[in-house]
TORBANU-260679 format. One record per residue (C-alpha): chain; x, y, z. Coordinates in steps of 0.5 Angstrom, whole numbers, plus 500, padded with zeros to 3 digits. Example, Ala and Ser with C-alpha at 12.3 -4.5 7.8 and 13.67 -1.06 7.14 Angstrom:
2
+-------+-----+-----+-----+
: torke :  xx :  yy :  zz :
+-------+-----+-----+-----+
:     A : 525 : 491 : 516 :
:     A : 527 : 498 : 514 :
+-------+-----+-----+-----+
//
This chain:
67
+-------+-----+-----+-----+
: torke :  xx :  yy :  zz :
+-------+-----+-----+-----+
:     A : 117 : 232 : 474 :
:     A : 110 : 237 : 474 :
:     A : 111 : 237 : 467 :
:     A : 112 : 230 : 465 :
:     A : 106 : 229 : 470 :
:     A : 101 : 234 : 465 :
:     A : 104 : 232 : 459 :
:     A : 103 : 224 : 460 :
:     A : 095 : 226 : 463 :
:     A : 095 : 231 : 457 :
:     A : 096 : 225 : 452 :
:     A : 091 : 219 : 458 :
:     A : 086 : 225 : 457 :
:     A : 086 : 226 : 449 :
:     A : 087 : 218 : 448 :
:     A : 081 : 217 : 453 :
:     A : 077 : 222 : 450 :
:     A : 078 : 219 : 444 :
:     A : 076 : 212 : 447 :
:     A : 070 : 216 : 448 :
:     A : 068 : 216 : 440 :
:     A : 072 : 209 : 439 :
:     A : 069 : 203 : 441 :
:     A : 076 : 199 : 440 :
:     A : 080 : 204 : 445 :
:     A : 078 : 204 : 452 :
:     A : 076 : 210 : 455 :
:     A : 076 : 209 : 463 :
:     A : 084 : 206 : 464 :
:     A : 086 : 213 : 460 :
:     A : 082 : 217 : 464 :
:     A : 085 : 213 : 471 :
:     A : 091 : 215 : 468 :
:     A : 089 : 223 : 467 :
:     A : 086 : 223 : 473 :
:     A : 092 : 220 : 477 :
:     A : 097 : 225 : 473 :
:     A : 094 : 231 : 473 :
:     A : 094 : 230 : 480 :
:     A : 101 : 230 : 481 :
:     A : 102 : 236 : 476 :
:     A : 098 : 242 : 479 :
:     A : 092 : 242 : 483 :
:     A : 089 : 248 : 478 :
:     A : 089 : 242 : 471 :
:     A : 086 : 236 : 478 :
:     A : 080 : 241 : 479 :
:     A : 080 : 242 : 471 :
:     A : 079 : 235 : 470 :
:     A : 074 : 233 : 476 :
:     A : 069 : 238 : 473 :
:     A : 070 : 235 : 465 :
:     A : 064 : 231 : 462 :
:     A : 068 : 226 : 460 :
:     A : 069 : 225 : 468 :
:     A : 063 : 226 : 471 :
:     A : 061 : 220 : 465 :
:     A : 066 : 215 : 466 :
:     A : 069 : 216 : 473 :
:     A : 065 : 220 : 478 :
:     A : 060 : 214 : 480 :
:     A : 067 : 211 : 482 :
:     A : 069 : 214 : 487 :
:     A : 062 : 217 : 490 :
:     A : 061 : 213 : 496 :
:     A : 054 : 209 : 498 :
:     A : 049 : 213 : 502 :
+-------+-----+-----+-----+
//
């Protein structure tokens, strides 16, 4: 089931980073589903993904709380 998890993130990360250059494919429910994926899969890809550019740009002010 990890690899299922990785391969499904794996194709959410690259439509998503394609949704980056598109403006017709929406970037942040590919990334949502990368994340949630690459979660499931190995906790080494979920720190991988966290520290992506294409992460900290579309996602992280999601899930920083309001100081």
């Amino acid at each position: 089931m990890r690899y299922i998890y990785l391969m499904i993130g794996m194709i959410s990360f690259g439509l998503g980073f394609i949704g980056i250059v598109l403006p017709i494919l929406p970037t942040t429910p590919f990334l949502l589903l990368a994340g949630f994926c690459f979660a499931r899969s190995s906790k080494r890809v979920h720190n991988w993904f966290v520290s992506t550019k294409a992460y900290q740009r579309h996602l992280d002010h999601l899930f920083k709380k309001e100081q």
